[in-house]
ROROVO-772101 format. One record per atom (N, C-alpha, C): residue in three letters; x, y, z. Coordinates in steps of 0.05 Angstrom, whole numbers, plus 32768, in hexadecimal, padded with zeros to 4 digits. Layout:
// residues N
+------+------+------+------+
: type :   c1 :   c2 :   c3 :
+------+------+------+------+
:  ALA :    X :    Y :    Z :
...
+------+------+------+------+
// end
This chain:
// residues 115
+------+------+------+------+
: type :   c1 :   c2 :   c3 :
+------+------+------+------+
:  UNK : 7CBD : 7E6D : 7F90 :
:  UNK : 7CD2 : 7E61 : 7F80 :
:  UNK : 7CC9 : 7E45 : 7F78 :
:  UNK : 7CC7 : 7E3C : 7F64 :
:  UNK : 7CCA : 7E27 : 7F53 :
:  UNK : 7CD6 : 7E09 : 7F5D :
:  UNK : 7CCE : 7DF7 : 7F60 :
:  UNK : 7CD7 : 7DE2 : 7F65 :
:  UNK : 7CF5 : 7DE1 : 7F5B :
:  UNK : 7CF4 : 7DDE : 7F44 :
:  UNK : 7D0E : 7DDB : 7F2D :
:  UNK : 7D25 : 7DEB : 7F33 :
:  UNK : 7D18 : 7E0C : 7F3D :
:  UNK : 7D26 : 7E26 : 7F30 :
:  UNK : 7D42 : 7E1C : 7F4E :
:  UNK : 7D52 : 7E28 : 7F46 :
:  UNK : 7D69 : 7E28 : 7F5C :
:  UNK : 7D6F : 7E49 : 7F62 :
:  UNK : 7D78 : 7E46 : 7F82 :
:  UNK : 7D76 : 7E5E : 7F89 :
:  UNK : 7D9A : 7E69 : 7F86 :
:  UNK : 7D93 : 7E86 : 7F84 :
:  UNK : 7DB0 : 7E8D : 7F6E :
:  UNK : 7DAF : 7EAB : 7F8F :
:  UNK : 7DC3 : 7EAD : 7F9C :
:  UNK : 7DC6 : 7EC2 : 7FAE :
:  UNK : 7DE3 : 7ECF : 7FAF :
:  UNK : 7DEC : 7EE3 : 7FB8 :
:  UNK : 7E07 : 7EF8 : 7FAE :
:  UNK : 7E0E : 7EF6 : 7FC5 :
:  UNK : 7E2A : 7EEC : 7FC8 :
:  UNK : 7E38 : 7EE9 : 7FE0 :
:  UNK : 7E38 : 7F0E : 7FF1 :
:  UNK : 7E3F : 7F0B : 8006 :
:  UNK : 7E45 : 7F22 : 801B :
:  UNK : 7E59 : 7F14 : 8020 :
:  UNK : 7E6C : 7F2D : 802B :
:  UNK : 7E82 : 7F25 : 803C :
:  UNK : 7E83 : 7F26 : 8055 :
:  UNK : 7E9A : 7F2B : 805F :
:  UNK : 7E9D : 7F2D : 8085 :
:  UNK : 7E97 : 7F4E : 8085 :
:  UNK : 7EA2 : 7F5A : 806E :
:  UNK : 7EA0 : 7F7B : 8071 :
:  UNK : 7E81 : 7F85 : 8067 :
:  UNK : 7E70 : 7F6B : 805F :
:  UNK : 7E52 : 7F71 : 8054 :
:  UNK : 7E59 : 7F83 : 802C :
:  UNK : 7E72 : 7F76 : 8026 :
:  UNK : 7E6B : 7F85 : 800F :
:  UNK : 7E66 : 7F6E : 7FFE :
:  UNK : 7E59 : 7F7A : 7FEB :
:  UNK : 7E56 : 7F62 : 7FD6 :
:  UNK : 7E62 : 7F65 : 7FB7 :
:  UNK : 7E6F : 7F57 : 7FB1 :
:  UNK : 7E87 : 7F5E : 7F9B :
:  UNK : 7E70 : 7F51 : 7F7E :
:  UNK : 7E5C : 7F4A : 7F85 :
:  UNK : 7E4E : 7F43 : 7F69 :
:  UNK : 7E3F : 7F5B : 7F67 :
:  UNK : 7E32 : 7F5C : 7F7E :
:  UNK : 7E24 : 7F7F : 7F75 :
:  UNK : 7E2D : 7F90 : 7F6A :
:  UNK : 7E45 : 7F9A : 7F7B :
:  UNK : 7E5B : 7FA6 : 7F72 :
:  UNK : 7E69 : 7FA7 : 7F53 :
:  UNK : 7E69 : 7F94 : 7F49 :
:  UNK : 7E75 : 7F9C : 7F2D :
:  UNK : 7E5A : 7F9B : 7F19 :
:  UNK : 7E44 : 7F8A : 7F22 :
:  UNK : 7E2A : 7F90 : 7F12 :
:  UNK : 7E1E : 7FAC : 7F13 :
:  UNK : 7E25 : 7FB7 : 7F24 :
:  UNK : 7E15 : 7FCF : 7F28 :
:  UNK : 7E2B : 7FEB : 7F0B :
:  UNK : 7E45 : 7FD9 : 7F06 :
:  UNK : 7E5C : 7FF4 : 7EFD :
:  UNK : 7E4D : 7FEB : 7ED5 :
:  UNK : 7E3D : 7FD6 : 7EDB :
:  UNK : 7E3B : 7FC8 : 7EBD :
:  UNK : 7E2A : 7FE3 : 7EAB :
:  UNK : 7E36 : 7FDD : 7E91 :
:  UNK : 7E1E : 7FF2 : 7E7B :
:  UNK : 7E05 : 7FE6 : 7E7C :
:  UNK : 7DF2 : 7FF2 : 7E7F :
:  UNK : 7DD2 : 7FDD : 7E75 :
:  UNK : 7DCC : 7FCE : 7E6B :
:  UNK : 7DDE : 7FCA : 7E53 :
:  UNK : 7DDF : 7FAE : 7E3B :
:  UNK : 7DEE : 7F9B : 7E4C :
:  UNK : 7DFF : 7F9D : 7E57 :
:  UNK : 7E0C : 7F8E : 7E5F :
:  UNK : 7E05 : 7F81 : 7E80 :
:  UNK : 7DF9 : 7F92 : 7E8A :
:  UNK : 7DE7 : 7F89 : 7EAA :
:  UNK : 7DD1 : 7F7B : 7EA0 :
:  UNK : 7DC3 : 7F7F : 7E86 :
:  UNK : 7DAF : 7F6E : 7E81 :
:  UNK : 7DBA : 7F53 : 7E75 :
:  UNK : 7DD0 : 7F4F : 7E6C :
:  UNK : 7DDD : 7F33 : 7E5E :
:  UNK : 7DE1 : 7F26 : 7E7A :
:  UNK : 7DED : 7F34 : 7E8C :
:  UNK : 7DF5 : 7F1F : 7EAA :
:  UNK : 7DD5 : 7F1F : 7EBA :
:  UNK : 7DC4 : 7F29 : 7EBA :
:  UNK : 7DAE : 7F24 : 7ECA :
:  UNK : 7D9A : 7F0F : 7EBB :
:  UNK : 7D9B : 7F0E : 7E97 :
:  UNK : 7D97 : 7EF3 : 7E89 :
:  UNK : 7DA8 : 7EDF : 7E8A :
:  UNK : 7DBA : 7EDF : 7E88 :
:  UNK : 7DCB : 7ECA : 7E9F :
:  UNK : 7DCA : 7EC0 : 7EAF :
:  UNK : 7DBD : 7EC6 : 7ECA :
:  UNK : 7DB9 : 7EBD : 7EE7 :
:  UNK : 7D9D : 7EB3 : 7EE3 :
:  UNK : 7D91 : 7EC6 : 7EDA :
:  UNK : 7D6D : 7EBA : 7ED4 :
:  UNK : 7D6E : 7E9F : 7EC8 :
:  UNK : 7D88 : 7E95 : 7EB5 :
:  UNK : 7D85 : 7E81 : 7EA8 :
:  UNK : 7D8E : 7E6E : 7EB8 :
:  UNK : 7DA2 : 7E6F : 7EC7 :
:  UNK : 7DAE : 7E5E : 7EDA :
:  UNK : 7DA5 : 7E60 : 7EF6 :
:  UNK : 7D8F : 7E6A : 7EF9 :
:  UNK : 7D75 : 7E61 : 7F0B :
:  UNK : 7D64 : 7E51 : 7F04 :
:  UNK : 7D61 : 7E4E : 7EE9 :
:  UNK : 7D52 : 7E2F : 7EDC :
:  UNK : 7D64 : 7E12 : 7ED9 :
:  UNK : 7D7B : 7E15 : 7EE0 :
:  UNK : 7D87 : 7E02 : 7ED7 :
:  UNK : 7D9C : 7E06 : 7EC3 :
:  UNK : 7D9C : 7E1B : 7EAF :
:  UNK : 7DA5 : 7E1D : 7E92 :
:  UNK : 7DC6 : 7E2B : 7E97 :
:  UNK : 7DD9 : 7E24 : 7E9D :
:  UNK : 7DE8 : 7E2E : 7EA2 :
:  UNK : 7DFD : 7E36 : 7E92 :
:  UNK : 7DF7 : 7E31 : 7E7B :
:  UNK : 7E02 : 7E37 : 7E5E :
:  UNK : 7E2A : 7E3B : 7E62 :
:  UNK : 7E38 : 7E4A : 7E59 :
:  UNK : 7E4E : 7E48 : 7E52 :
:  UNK : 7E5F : 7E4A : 7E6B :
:  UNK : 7E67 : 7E2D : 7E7C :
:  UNK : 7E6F : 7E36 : 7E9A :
:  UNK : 7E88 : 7E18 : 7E9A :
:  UNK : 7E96 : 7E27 : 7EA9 :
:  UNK : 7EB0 : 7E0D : 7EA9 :
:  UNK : 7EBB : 7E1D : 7EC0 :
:  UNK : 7EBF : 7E0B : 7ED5 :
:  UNK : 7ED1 : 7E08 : 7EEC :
:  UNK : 7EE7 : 7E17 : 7EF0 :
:  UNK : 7EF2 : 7E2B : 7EFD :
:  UNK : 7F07 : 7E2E : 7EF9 :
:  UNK : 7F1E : 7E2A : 7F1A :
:  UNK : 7F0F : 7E23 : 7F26 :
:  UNK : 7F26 : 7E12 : 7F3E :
:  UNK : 7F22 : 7E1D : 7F59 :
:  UNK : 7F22 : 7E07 : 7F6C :
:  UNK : 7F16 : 7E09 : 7F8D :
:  UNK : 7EFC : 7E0E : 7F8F :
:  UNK : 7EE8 : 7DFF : 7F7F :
:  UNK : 7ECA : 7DF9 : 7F79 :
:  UNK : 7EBB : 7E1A : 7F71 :
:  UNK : 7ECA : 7E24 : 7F66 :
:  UNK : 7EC4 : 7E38 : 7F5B :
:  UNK : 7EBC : 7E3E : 7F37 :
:  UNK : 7EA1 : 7E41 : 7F33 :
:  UNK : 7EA0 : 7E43 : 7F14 :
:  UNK : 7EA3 : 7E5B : 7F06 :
:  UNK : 7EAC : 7E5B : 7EEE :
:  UNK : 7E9C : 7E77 : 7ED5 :
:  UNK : 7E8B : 7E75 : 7EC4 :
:  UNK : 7E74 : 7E83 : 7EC7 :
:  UNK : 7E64 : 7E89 : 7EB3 :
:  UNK : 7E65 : 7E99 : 7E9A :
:  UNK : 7E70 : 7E9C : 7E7F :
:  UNK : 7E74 : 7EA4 : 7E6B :
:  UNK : 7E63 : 7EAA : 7E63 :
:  UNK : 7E66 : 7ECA : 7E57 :
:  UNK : 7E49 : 7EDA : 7E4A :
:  UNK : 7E5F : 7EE4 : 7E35 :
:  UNK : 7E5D : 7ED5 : 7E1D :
:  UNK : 7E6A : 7EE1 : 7E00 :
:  UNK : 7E61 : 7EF9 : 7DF6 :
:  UNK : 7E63 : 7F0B : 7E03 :
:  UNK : 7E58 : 7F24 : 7DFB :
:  UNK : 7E6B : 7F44 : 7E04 :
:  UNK : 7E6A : 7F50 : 7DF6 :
:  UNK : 7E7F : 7F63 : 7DF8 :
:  UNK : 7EA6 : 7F60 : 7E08 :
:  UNK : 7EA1 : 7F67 : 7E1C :
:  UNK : 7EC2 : 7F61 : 7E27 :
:  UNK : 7EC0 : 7F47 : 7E2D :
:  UNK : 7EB6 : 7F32 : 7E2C :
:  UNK : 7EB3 : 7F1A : 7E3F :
:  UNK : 7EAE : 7F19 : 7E4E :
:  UNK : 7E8D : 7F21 : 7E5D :
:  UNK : 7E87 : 7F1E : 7E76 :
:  UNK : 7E89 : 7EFC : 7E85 :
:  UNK : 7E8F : 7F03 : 7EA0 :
:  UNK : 7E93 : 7EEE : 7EAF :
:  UNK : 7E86 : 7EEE : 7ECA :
:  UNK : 7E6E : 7ED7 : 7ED9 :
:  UNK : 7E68 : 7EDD : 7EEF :
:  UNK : 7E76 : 7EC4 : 7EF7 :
:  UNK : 7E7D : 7EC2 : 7F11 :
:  UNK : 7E8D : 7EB0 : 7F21 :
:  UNK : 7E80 : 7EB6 : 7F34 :
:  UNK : 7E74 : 7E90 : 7F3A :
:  UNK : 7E64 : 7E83 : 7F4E :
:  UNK : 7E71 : 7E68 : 7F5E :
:  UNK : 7E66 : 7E66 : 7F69 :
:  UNK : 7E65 : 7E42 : 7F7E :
:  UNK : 7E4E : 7E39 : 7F7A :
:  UNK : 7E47 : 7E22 : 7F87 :
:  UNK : 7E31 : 7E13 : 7F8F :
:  UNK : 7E33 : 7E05 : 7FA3 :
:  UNK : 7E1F : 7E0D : 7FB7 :
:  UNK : 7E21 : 7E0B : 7FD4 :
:  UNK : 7E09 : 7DF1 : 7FCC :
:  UNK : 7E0C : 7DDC : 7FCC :
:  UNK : 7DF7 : 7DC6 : 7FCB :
:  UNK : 7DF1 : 7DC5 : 7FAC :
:  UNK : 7DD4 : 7DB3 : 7FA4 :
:  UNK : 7DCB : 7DB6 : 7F8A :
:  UNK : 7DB8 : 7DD2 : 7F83 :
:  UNK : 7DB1 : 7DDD : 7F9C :
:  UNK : 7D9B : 7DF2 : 7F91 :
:  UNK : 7DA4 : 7E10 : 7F97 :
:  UNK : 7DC3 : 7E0F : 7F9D :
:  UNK : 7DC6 : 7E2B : 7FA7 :
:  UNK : 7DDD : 7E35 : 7F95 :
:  UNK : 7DDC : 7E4A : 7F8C :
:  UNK : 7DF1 : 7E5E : 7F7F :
:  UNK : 7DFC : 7E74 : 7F84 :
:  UNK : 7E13 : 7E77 : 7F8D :
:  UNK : 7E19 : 7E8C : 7F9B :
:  UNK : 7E2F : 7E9C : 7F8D :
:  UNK : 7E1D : 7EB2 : 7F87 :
:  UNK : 7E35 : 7EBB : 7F7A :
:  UNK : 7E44 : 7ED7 : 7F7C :
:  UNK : 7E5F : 7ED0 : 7F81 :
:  UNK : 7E7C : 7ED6 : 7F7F :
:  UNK : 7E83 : 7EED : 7F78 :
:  UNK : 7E81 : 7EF4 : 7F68 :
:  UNK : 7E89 : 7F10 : 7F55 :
:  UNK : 7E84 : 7F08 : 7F33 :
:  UNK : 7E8E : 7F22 : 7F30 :
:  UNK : 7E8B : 7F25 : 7F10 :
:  UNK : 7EAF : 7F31 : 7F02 :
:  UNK : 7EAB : 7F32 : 7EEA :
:  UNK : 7EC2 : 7F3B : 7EDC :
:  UNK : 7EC1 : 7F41 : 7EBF :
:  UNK : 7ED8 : 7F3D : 7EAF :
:  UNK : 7ED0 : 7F38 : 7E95 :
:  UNK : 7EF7 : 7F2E : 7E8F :
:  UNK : 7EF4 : 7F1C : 7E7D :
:  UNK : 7F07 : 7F12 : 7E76 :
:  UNK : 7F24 : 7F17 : 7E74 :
:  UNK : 7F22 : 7F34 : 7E77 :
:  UNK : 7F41 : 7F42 : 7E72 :
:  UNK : 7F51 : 7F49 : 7E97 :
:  UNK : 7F38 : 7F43 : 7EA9 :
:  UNK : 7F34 : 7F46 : 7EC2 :
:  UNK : 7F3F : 7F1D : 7ED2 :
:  UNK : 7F3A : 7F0B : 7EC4 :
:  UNK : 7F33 : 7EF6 : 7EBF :
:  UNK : 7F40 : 7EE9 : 7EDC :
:  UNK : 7F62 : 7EE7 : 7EE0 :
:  UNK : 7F6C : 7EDD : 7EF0 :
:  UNK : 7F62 : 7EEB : 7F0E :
:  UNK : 7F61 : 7F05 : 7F11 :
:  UNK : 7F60 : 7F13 : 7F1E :
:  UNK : 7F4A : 7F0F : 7F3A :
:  UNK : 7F31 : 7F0B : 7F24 :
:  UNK : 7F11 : 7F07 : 7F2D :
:  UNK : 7F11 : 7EEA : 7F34 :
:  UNK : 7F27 : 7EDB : 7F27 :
:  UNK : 7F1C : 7EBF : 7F31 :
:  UNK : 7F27 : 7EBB : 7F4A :
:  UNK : 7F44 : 7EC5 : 7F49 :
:  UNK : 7F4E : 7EC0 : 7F67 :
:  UNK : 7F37 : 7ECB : 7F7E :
:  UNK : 7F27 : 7EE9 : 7F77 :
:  UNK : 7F19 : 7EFC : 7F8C :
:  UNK : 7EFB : 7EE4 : 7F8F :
:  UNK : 7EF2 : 7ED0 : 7F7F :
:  UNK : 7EDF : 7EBE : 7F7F :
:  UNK : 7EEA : 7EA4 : 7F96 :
:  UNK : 7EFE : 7E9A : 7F8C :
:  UNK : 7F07 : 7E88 : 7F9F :
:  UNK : 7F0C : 7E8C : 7FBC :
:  UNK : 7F15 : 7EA4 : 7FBC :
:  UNK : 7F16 : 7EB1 : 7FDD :
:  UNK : 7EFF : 7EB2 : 7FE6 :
:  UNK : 7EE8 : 7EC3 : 7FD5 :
:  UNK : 7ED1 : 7EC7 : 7FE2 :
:  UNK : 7EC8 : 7EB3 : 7FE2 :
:  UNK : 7EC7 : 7E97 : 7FD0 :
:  UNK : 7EC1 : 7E7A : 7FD9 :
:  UNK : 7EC2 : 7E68 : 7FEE :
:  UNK : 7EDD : 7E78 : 7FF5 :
:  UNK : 7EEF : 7E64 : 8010 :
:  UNK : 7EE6 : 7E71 : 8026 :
:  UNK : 7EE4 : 7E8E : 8026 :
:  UNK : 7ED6 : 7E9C : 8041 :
:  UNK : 7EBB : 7E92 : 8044 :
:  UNK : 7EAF : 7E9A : 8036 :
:  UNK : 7E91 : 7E7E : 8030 :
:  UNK : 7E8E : 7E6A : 8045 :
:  UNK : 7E9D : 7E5C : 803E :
:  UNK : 7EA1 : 7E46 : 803D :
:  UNK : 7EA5 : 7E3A : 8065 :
:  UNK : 7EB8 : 7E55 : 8067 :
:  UNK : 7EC3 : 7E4E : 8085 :
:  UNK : 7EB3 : 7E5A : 8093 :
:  UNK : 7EA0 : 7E73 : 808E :
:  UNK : 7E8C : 7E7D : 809F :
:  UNK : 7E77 : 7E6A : 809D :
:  UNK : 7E68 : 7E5F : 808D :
:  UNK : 7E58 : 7E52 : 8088 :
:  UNK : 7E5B : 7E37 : 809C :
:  UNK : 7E7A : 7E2E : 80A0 :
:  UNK : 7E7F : 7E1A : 80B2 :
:  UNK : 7E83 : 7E23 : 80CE :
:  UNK : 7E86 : 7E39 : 80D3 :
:  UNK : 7E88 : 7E40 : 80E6 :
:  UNK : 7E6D : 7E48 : 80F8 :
:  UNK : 7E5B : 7E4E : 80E2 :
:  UNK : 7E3E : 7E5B : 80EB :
:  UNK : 7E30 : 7E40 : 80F5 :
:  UNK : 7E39 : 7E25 : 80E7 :
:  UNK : 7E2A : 7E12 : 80EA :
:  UNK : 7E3C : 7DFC : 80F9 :
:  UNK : 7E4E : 7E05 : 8112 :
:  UNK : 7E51 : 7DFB : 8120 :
:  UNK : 7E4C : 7E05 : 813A :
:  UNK : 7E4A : 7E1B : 8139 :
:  UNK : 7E3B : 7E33 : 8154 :
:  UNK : 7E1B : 7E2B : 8158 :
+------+------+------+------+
// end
């Protein structure tokens, strides 16, 4: 890995599932390749069409067919963890299921690193 490049990894849960896989894997091909040029880009830095949407949780905007959406955090400056996916008509839904999986994150991660 690249000095520069930042590392981009897919949350697991407590149940080991992973809700980014999970909806990448239901994508058409055109559309798994628009979100995997997406992440490739925002492993350089380039994080193109992304705005906050609340409890340090972001969206990534891919203007392309239904409105794809990946929803991430940032665990420090070099780490990306990301959350799930959606697409715009899904919008409220996926962000609340990002923020949860942010906050569970968040408290295992504090919890791991006080044991």
């Amino acid at each position: 890995m690249a000095k520069s490049e930042i590392q981009v990894i897919e949350y697991i849960d407590e149940a080991e599932k992973n809700p980014f896989a999970d909806w990448l894997a239901k994508l058409t091909d055109k559309a798994h390749a628009k979100v995997v040029s997406a992440i490739y880009l925002m492993k350089a830095g380039n994080f193109g069409d992304v705005k906050p949407v609340g409890g340090g949780v972001s969206e990534r905007r891919i203007h392309w067919g239904p409105g794809l959406r990946i929803y991430f955090a940032r665990d420090g400056s070099k780490l990306i963890l990301l959350l799930g996916g959606g697409t715009k008509s899904r919008q409220t839904k996926d962000i609340n299921n990002a923020k949860a999986a942010w906050a569970e994150y968040k408290s295992r991660k504090k919890n791991d690193e006080s044991n």
